[in-house]
Chimera marker file (.cmm) of the C-alpha trace (Angstrom):
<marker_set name="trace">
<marker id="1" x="117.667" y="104.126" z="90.764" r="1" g="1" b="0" radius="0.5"/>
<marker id="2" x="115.332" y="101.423" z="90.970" r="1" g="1" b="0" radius="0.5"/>
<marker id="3" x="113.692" y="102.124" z="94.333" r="1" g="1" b="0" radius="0.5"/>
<marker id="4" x="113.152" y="105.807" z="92.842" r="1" g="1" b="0" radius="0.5"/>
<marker id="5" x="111.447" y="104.390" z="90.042" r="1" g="1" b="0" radius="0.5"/>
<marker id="6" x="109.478" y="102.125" z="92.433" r="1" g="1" b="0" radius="0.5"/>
<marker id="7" x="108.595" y="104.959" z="94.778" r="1" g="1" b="0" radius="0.5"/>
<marker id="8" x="107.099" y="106.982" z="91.593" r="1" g="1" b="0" radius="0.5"/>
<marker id="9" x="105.258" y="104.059" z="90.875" r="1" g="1" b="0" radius="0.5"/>
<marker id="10" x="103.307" y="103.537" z="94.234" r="1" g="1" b="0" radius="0.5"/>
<marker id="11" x="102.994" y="106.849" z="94.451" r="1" g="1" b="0" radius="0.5"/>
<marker id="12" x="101.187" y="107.462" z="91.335" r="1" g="1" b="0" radius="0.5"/>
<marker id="13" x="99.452" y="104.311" z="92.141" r="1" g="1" b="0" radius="0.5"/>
<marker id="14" x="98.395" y="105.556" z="95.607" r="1" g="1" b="0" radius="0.5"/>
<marker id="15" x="96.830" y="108.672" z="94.009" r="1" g="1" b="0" radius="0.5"/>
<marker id="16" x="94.924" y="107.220" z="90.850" r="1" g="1" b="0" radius="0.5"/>
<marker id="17" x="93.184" y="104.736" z="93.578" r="1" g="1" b="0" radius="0.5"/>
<marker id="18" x="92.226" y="107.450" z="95.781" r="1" g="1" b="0" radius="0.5"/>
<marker id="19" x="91.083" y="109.709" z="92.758" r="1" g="1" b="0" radius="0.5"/>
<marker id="20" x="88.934" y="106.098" z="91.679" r="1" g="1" b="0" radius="0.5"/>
<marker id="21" x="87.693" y="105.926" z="95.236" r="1" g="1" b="0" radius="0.5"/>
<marker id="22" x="86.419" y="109.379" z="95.377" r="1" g="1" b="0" radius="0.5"/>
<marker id="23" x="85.193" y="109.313" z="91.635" r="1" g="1" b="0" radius="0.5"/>
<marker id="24" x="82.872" y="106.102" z="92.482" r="1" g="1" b="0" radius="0.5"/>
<marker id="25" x="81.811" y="107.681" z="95.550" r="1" g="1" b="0" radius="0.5"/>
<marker id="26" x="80.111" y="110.862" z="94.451" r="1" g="1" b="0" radius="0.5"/>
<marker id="27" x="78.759" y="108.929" z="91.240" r="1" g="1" b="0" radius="0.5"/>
<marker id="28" x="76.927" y="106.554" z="93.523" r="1" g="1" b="0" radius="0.5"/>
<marker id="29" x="75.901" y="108.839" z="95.814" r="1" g="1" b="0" radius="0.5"/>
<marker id="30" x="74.433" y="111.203" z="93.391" r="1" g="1" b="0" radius="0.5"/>
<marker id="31" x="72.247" y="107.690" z="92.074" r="1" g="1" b="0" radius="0.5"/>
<marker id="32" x="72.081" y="105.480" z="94.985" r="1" g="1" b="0" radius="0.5"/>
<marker id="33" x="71.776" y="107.203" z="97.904" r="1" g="1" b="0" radius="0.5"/>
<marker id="34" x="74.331" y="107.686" z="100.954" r="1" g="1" b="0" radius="0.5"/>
<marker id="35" x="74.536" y="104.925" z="102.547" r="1" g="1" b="0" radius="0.5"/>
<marker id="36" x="75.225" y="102.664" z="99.195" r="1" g="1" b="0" radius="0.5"/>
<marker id="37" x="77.586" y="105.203" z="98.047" r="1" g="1" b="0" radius="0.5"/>
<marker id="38" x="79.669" y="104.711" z="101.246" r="1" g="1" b="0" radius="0.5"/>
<marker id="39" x="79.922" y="100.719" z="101.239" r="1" g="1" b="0" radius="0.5"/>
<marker id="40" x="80.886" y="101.454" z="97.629" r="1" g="1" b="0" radius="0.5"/>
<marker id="41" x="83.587" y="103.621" z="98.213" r="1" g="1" b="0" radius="0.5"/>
<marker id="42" x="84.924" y="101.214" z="101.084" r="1" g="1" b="0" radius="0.5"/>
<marker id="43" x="84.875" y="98.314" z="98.314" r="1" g="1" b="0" radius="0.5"/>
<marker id="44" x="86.622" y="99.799" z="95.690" r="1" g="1" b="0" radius="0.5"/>
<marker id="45" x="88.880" y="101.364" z="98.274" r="1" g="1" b="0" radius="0.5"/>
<marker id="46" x="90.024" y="97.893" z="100.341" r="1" g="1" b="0" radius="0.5"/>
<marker id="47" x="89.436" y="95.257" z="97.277" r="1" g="1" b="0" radius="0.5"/>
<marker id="48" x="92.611" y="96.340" z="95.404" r="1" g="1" b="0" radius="0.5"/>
<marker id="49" x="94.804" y="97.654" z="98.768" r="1" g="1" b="0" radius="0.5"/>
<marker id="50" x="93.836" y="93.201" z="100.182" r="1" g="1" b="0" radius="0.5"/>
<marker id="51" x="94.491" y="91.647" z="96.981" r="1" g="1" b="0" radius="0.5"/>
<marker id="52" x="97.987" y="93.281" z="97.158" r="1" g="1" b="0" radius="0.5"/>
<marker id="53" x="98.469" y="92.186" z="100.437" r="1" g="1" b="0" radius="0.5"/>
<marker id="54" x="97.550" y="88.262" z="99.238" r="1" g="1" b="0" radius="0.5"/>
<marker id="55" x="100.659" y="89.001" z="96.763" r="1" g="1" b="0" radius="0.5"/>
<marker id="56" x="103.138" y="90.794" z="98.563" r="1" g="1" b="0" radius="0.5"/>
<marker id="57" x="102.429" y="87.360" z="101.155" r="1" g="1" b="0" radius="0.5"/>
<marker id="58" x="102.964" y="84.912" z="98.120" r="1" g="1" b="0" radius="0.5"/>
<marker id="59" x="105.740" y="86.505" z="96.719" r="1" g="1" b="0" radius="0.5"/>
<marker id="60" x="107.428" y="86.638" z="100.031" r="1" g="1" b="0" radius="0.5"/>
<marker id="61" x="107.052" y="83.347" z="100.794" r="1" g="1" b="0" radius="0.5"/>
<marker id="62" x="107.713" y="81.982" z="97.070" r="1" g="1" b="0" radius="0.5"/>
<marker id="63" x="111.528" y="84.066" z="98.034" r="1" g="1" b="0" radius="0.5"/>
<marker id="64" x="111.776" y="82.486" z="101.272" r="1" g="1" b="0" radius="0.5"/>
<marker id="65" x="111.357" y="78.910" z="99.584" r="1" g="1" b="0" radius="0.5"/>
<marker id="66" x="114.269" y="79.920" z="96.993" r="1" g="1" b="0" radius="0.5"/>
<marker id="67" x="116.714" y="81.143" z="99.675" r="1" g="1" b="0" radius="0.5"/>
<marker id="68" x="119.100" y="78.357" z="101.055" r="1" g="1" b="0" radius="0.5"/>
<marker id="69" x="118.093" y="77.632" z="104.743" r="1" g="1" b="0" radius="0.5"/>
<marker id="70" x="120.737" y="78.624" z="106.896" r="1" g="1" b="0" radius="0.5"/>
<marker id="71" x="120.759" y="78.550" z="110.795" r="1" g="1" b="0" radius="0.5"/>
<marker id="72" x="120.465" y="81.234" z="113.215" r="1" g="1" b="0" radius="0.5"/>
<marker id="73" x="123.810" y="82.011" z="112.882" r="1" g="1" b="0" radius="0.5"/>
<marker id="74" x="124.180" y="82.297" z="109.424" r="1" g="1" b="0" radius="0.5"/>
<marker id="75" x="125.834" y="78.840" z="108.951" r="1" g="1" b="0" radius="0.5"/>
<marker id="76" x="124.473" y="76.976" z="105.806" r="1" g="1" b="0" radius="0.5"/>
<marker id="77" x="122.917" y="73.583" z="106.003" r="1" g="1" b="0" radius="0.5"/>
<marker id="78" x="123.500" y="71.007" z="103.856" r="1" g="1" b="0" radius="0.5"/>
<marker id="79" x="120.575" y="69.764" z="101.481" r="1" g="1" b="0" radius="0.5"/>
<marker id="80" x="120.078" y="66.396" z="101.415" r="1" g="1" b="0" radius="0.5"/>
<link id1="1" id2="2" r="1" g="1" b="0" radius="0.2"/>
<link id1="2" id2="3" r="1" g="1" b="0" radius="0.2"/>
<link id1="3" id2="4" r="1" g="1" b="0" radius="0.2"/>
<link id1="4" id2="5" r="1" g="1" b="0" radius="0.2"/>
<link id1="5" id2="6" r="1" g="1" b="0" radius="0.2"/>
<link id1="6" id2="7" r="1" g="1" b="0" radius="0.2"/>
<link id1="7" id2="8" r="1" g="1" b="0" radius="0.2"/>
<link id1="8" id2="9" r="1" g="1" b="0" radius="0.2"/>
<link id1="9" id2="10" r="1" g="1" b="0" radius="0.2"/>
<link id1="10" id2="11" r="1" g="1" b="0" radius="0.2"/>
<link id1="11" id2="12" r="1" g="1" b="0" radius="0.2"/>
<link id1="12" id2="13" r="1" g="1" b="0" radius="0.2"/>
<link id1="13" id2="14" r="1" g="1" b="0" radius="0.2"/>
<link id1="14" id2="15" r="1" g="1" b="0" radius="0.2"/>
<link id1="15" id2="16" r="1" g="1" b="0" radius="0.2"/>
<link id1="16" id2="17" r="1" g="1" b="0" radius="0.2"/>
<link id1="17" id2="18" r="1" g="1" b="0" radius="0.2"/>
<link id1="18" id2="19" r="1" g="1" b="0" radius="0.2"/>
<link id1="19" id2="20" r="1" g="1" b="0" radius="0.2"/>
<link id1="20" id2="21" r="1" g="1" b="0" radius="0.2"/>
<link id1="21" id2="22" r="1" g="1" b="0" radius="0.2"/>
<link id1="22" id2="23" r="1" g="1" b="0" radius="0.2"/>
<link id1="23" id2="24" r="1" g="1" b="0" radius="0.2"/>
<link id1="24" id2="25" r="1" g="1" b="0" radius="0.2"/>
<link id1="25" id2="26" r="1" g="1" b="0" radius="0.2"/>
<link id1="26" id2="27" r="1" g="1" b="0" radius="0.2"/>
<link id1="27" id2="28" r="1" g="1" b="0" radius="0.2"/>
<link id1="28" id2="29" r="1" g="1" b="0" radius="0.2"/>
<link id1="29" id2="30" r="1" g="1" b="0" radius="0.2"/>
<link id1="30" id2="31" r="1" g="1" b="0" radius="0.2"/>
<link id1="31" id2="32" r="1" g="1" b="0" radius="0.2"/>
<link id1="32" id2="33" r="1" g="1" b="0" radius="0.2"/>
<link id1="33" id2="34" r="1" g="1" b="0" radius="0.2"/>
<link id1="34" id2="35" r="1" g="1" b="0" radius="0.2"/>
<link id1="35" id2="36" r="1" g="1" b="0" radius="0.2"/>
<link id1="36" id2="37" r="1" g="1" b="0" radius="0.2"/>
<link id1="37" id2="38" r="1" g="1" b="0" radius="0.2"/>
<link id1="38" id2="39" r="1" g="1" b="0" radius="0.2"/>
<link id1="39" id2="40" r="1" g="1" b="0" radius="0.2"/>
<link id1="40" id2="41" r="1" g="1" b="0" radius="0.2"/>
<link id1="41" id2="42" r="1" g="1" b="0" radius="0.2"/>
<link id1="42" id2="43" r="1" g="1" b="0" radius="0.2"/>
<link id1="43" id2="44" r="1" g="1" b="0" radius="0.2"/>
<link id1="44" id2="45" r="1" g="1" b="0" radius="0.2"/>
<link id1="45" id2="46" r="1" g="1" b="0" radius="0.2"/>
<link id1="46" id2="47" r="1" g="1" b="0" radius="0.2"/>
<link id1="47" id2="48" r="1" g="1" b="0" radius="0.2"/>
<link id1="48" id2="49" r="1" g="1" b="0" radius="0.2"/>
<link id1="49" id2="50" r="1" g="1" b="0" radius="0.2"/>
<link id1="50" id2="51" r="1" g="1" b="0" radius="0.2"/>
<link id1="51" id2="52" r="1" g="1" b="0" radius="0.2"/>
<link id1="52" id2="53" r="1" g="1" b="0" radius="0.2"/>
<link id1="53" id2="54" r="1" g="1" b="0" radius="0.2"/>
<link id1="54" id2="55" r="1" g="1" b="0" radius="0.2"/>
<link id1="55" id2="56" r="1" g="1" b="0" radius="0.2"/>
<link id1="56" id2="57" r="1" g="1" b="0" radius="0.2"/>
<link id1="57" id2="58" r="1" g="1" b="0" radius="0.2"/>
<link id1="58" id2="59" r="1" g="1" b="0" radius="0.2"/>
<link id1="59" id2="60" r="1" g="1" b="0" radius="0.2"/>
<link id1="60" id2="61" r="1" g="1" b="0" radius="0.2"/>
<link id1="61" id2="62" r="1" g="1" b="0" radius="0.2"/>
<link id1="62" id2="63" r="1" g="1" b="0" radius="0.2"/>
<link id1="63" id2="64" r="1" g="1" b="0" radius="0.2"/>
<link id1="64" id2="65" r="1" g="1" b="0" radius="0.2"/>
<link id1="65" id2="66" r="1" g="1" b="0" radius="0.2"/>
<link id1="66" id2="67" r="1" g="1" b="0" radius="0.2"/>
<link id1="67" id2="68" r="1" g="1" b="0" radius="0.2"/>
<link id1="68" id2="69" r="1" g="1" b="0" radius="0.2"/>
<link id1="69" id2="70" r="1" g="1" b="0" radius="0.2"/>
<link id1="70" id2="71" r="1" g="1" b="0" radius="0.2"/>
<link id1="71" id2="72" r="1" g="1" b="0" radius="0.2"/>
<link id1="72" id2="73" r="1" g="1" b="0" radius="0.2"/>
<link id1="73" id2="74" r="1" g="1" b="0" radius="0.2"/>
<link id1="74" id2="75" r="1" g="1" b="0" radius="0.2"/>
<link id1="75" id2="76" r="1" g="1" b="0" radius="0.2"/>
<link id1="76" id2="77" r="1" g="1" b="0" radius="0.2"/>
<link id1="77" id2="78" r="1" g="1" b="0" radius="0.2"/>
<link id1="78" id2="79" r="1" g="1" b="0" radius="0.2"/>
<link id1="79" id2="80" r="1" g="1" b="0" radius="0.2"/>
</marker_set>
């Protein structure tokens, strides 16, 4: 039930960013001009989609750090 609820949740998100994308481009190319309105559509678009990617990264490693190391095999080492 979880993932369901996690699936709606990037959806939804996936859609309202688009809808932002599109929303700041034709607002700044109706003031600024083409070419500004692209390299502002490509900012709002990537900003959000790499500072997820910085988190997804530090929340992976912060779980790798918490598991118990184990070798290849799946033996567990000791801590000392």
């Amino acid at each position: 039930m979880s993932t369901v609820i996690w699936l709606i949740v990037s959806i939804a998100f996936l859609i309202g960013h688009t809808l932002e994308t599109v929303w700041v481009y034709r607002d700044a190319r109706k003031f600024k001009g083409q070419k500004y309105a692209v390299e502002a559509a490509i900012f709002v678009f990537l900003f959000p989609v790499v500072g997820l990617i910085f988190l997804m990264a530090e929340a992976e490693s912060t779980a790798r750090k918490s598991r118990p190391e184990t070798t290849a095999e799946g033996i567990l080492l000791e801590s000392t």
